[in-house]
C-alpha positions as CSV (number, residue, x, y, z in Angstrom):
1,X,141.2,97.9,45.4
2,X,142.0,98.8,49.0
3,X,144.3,101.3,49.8
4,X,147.3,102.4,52.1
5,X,147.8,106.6,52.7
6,X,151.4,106.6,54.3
7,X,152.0,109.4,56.7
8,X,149.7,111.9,56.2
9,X,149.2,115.2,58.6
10,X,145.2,114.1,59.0
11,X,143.6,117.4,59.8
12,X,147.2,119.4,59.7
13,X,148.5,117.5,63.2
14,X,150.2,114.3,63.7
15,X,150.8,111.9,60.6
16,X,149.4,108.8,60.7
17,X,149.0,106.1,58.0
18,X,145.2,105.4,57.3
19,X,144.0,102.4,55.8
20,X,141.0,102.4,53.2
21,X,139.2,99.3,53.0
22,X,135.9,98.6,51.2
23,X,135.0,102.4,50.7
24,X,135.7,103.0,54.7
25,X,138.3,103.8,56.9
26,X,139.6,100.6,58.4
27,X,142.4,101.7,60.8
28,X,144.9,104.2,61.7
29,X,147.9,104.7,63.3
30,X,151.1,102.8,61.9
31,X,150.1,100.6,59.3
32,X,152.1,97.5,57.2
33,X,151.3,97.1,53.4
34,X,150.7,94.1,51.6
35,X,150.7,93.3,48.4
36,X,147.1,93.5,47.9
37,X,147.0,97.5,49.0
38,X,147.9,100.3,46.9
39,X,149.9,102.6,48.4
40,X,149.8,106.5,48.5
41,X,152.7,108.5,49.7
42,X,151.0,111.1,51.9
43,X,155.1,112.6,53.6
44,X,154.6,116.5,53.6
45,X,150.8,116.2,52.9
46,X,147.5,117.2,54.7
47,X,145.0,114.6,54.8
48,X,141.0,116.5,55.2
49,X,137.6,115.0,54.7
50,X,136.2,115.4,51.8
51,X,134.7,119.1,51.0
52,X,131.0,119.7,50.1
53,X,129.8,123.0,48.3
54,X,126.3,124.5,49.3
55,X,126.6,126.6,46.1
56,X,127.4,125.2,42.7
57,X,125.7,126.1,39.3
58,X,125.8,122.6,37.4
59,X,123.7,123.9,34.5
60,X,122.2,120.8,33.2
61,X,119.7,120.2,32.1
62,X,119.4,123.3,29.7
63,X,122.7,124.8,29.5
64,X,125.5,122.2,28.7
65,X,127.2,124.6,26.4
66,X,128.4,126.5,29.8
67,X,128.8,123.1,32.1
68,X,127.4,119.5,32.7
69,X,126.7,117.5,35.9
70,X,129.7,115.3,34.3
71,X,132.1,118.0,33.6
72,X,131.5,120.0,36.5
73,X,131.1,116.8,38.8
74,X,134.9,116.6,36.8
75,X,136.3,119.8,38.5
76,X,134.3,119.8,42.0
77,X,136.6,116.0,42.5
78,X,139.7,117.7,41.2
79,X,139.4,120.6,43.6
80,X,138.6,118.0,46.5
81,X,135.5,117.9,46.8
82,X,133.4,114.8,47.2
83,X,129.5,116.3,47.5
84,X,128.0,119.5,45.5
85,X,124.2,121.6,46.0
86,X,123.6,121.8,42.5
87,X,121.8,125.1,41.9
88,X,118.2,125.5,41.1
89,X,118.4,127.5,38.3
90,X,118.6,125.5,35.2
91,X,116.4,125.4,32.1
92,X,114.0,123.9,33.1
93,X,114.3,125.1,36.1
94,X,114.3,122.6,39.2
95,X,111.2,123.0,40.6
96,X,109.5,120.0,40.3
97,X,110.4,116.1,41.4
98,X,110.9,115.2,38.0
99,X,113.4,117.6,37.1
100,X,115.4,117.2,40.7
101,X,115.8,113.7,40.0
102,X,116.8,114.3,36.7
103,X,119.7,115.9,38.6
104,X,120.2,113.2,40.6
105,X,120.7,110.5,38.3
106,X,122.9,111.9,36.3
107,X,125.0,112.9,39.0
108,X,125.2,109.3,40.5
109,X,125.9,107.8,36.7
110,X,129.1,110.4,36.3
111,X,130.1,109.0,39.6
112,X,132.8,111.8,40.6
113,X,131.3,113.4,43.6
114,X,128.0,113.4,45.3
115,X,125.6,115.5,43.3
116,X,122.7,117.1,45.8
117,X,120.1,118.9,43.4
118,X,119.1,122.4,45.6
119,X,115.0,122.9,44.6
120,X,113.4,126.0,43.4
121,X,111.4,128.0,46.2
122,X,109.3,129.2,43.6
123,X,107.9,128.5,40.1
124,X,110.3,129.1,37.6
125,X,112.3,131.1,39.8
126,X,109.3,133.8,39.1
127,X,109.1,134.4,43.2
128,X,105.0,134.6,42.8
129,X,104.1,131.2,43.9
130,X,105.5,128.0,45.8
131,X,107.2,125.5,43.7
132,X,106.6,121.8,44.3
133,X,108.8,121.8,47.9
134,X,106.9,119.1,49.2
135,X,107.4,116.6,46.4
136,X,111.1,117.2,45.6
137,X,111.4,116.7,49.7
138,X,109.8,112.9,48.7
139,X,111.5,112.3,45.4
140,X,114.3,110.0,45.2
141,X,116.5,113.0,45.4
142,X,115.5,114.1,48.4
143,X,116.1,117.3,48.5
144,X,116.6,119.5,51.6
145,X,118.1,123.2,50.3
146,X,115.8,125.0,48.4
147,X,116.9,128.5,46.7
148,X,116.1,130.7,43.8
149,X,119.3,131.6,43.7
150,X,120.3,134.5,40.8
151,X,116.6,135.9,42.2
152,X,116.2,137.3,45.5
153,X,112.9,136.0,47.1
154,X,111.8,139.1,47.5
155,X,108.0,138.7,48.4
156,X,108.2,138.4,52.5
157,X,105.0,136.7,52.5
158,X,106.1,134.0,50.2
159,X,109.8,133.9,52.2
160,X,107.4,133.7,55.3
161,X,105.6,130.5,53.6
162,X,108.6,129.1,52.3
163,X,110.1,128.8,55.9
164,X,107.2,127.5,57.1
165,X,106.7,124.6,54.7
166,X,110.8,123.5,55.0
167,X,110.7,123.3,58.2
168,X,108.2,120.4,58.3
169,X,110.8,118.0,57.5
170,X,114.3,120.0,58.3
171,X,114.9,121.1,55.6
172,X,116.1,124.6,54.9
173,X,115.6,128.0,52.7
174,X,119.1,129.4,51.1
175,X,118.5,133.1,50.2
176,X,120.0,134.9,47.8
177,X,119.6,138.6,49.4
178,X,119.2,141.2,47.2
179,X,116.6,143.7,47.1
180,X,115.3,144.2,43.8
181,X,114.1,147.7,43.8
182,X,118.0,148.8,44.9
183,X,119.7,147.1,42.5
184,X,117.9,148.0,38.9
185,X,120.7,147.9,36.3
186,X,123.2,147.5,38.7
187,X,126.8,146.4,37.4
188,X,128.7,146.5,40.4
189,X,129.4,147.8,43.8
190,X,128.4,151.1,44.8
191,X,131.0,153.2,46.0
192,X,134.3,155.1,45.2
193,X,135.1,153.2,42.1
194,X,131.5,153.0,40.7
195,X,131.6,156.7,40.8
196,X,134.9,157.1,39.1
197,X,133.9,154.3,36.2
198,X,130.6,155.6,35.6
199,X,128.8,152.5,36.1
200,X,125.7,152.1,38.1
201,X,126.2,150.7,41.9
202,X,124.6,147.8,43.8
203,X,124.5,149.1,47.4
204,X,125.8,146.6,50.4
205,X,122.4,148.2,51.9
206,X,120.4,145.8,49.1
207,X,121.8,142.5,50.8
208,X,121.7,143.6,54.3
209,X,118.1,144.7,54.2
210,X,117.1,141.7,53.0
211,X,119.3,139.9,55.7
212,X,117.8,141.6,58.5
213,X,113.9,141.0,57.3
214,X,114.7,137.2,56.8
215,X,116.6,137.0,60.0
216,X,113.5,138.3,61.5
217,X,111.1,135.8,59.7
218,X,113.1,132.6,60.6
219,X,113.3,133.7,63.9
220,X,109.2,134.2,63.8
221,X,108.7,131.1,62.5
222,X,111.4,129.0,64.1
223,X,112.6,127.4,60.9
224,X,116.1,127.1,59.6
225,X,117.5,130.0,57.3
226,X,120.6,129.8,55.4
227,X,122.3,132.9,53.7
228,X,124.1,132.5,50.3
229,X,127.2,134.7,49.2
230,X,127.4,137.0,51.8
231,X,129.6,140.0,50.9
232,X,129.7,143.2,53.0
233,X,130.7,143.6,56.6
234,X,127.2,144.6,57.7
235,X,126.1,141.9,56.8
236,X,128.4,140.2,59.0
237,X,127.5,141.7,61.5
238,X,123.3,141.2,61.1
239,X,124.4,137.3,60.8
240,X,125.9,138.0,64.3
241,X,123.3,140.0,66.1
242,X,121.1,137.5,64.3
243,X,122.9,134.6,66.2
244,X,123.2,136.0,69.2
245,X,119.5,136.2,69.4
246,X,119.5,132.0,69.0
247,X,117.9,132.5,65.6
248,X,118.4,129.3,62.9
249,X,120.6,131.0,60.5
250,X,123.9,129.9,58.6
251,X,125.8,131.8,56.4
252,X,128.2,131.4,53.5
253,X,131.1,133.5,51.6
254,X,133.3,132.9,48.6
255,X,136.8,132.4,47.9
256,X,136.5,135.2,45.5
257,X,134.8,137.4,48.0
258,X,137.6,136.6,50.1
259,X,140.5,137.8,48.4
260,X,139.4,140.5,45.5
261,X,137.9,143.5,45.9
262,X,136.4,146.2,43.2
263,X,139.1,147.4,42.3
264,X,139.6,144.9,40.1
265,X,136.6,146.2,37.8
266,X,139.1,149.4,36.8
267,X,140.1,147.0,34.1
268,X,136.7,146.6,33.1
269,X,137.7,142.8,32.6
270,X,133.9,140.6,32.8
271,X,135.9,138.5,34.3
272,X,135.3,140.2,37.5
273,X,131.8,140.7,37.1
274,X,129.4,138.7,39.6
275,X,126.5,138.9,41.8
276,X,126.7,139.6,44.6
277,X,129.6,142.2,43.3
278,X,132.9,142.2,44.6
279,X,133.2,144.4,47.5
280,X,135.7,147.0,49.1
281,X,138.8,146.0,51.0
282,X,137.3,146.3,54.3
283,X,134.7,144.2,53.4
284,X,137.0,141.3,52.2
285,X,138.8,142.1,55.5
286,X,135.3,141.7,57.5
287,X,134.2,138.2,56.2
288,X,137.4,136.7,56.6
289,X,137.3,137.8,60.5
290,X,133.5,136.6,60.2
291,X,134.8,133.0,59.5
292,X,137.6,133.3,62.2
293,X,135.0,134.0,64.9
294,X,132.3,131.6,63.4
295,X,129.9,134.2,62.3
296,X,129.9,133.1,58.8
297,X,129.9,129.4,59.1
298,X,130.9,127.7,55.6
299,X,132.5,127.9,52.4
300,X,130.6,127.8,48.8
301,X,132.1,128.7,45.7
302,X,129.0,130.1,43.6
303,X,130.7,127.9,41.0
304,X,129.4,129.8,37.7
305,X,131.1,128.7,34.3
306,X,129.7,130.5,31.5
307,X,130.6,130.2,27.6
308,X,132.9,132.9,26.2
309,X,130.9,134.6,24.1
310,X,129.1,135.4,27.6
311,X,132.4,137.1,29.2
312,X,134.2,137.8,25.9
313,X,132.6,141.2,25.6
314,X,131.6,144.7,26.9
315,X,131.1,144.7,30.7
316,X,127.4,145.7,30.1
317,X,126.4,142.7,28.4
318,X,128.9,139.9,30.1
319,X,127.1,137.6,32.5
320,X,127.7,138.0,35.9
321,X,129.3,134.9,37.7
322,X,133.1,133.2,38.3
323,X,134.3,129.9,38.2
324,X,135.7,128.6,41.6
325,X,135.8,124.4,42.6
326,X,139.7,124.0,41.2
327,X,140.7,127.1,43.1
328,X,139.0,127.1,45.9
329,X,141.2,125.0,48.2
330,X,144.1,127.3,47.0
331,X,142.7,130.8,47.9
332,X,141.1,129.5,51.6
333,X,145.2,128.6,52.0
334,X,146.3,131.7,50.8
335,X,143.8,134.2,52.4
336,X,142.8,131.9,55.8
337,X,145.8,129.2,56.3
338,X,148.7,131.4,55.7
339,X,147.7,134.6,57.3
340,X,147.1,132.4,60.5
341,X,143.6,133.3,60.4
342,X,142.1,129.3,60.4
343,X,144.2,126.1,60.9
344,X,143.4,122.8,59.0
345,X,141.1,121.9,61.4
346,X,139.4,124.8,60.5
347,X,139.3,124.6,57.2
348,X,137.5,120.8,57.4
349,X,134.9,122.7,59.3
350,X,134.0,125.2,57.1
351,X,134.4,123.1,53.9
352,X,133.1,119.7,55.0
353,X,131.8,119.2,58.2
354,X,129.5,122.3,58.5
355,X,128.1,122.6,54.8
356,X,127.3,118.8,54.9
357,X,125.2,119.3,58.3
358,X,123.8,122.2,56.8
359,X,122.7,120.2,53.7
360,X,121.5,117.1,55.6
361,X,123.7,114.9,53.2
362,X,124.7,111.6,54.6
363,X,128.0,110.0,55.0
364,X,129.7,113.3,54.2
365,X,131.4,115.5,56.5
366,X,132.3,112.8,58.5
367,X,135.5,112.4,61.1
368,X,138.5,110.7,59.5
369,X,137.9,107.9,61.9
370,X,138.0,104.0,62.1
371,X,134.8,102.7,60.3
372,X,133.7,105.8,58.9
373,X,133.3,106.8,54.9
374,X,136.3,107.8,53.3
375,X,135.3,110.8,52.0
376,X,139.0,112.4,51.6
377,X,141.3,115.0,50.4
378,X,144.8,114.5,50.4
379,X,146.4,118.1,49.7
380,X,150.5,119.3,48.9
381,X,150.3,122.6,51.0
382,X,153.8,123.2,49.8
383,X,153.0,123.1,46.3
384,X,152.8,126.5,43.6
385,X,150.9,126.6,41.0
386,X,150.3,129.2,38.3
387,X,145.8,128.6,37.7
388,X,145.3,128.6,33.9
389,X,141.5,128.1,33.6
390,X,142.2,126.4,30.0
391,X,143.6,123.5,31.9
392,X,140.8,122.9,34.0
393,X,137.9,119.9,33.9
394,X,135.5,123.0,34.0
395,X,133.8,124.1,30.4
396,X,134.0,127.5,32.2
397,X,136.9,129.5,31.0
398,X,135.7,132.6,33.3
399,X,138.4,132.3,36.3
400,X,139.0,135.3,38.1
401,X,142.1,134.2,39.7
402,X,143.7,133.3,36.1
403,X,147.5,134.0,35.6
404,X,147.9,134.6,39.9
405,X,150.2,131.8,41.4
406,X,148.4,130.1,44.6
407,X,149.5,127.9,47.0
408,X,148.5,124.0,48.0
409,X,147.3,121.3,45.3
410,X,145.2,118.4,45.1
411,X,147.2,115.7,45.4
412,X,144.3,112.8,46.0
413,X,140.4,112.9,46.0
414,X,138.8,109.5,47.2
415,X,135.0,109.3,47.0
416,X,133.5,106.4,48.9
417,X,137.1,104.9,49.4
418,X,137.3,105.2,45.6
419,X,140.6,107.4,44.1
420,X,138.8,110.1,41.4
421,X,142.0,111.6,41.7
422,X,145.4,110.6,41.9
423,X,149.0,112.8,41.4
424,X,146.7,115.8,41.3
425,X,145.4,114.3,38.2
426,X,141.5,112.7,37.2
427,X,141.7,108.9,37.6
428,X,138.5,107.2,36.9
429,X,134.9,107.6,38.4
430,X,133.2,105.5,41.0
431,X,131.3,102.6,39.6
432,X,127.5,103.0,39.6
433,X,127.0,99.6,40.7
434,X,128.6,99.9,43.8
């Protein structure tokens, strides 16, 4: 099935009809159906490329009870995104070729979005020795992130080897930065409200120390460094000074570390417990000023579903993480589009184009142009909604945003010129064979 997008604002700006043949973008401009073309009404609507996430936790293999390359494949295409990093740290952990293609496979059977397994830097996430870098580099899933994200890699010789070894064949380390030592038992951020709850702090100093020493060893060894989560506004500024100085480093911050802050923990809701911790208002204010000036360069959601007997109890024992592909759309056009801070061109940078350079992946990220993949997102930025996580292709209940009413929905999602969904709704997969 071909198909025909009528009058679509493509990138925000001037609405154009754009024609999807064989899986690619066949022309633009104004455009006469035919019977054999399916037609999309795109009046009112904001037509993007496809988004990639750096940062989402899959789970699988190990821990479908919480998600599964299918489900969460599911809500990354109903929140508009066509390509995913799936996180490292599964059980078994991916740290070897055979568990990375794993990965891969059954991301390309569920055929919802293009599944990119992220490698282990270390064994077993254990940060004492290399994993297998080089052969999950060669494997069919050819893998170019590596991160031991939930762990900091903490050892600077190891971080020093790590670099060294990626940077043979591009690819690139994505640091989790949090120095061990400075957050024992930590269960949120240090400050004014920590003090007040009683509960022990996790200093912005533990991520921006880490920051500046790995800043410092990319630069040394000339390899490519990417930052993941970044939440305080020294940080921000580090990642600045840092590339000033011409050093290879990218940077990423959540939707969630966008709009809440810690005082949401006063309700002692697990909900609103993650790592790194939600910050104060003046950092949330700092990292959205970061992406305006292009110090932090992309978008990824730490997508993080857990079961609910992992949230659904006291704040000391809940798992730390958030779920965030079905909203993330929503809060960048709440916190970014609306306050004037990023326009939609913007927003395709730092949620498509950028991340998929970042990631090396292929046919993503690309311009919605004549003959290229159409990798697309067709988006209602007039609609409400009220985001009830029980209504979500998710297994992840564990929304921090439940009950708030965001702006803009997904109206379309096409994957390789193939509609996964249509009227904001799941339509079918992309065949396998094709």
């Amino acid at each position: 099935m071909n198909y025909l997008i009528e009058q679509a604002a493509i990138l925000g700006g001037e609405a154009q009809d754009v024609l999807i043949v064989d899986g690619r973008i066949a022309q633009l401009g104004s455009i006469e159906a035919s019977e054999k073309i399916q037609v999309i009404d795109g009046r009112g609507l904001v037509l993007l490329p496809g988004m990639v996430d750096p940062h989402t936790h899959l789970r699988e293999p190990g821990r479908e009870d919480a998600e599964t390359v299918e489900t969460g494949s599911q809500a990354a295409a109903r929140g508009g995104y066509t390509a995913v990093h799936a996180m490292a740290n599964s059980t078994p952990v991916a740290d070897t070729a055979g568990v990375v293609e794993q990965v891969y496979e059954l991301g390309r059977k569920a055929g919802w979005v293009d599944v990119r397994p992220v490698g282990a830097v270390t064994v077993g996430l254990e940060g004492k020795q290399l994993s297998e870098i080089g052969a999950m580099a060669d494997s069919r899933a050819a893998v170019k992130m590596f991160s031991d994200d939930g762990i900091c890699v903490s050892d600077p010789l190891l971080m020093r080897r790590a670099l060294e070894y990626v940077k043979a064949f591009d690819g690139v380390i994505a640091q989790h930065a949090q120095e061990p030592r400075l957050t024992e038992g930590a269960q949120m951020n240090e400050g004014e409200v920590s003090s007040v709850l009683g509960l022990p702090g996790w200093p912005a100093v533990a991520e921006e120390s880490i920051i500046a020493r790995d800043v410092l060893l990319a630069e040394h060894v000339g390899a490519r460094l990417h930052i993941c989560h970044v939440s305080t506004a020294g940080s921000v500024e580090i990642i600045r000074w840092a590339k000033a100085r011409g050093i290879q480093v990218t940077a990423e911050v959540t939707p969630h570390h966008l709009l809440l802050t810690d005082e949401k923990v006063r309700t002692f809701d697990p909900v609103f417990k993650v790592n790194p911790p939600l910050r104060r208002a003046e950092d949330v204010l700092a990292l959205r000023a970061g992406l305006a000036d292009g110090t932090i360069d992309v978008i990824g959601t730490d997508h993080a579903p857990h079961p609910a007997e992992s949230k659904e109890c006291e704040w000391g024992a809940a798992a730390m993480g958030m779920t965030g592909l079905e909203t993330a759309l929503s809060v960048l056009q709440h916190t970014l589009v609306e306050t004037g801070l990023l326009s939609w061109a913007d927003i395709a940078r730092i949620t498509s184009t950028t991340p998929a350079l970042i990631g090396r992946v292929a046919d993503q990220g690309r311009p919605i142009a004549v003959g290229e993949p159409a990798n697309l997102v067709l988006i209602d930025p007039a609609a409400r909604w009220i985001v009830d996580p029980h209504t979500m292709a998710t297994k992840g209940r564990n929304s921090p945003f439940a009950g708030l009413e965001l702006p803009g929905s997904v109206r379309a999602t096409f994957f390789h010129g193939h509609p996964t969904v249509l009227d904001g709704q799941l339509a079918t997969p992309r065949p396998t064979h094709v």
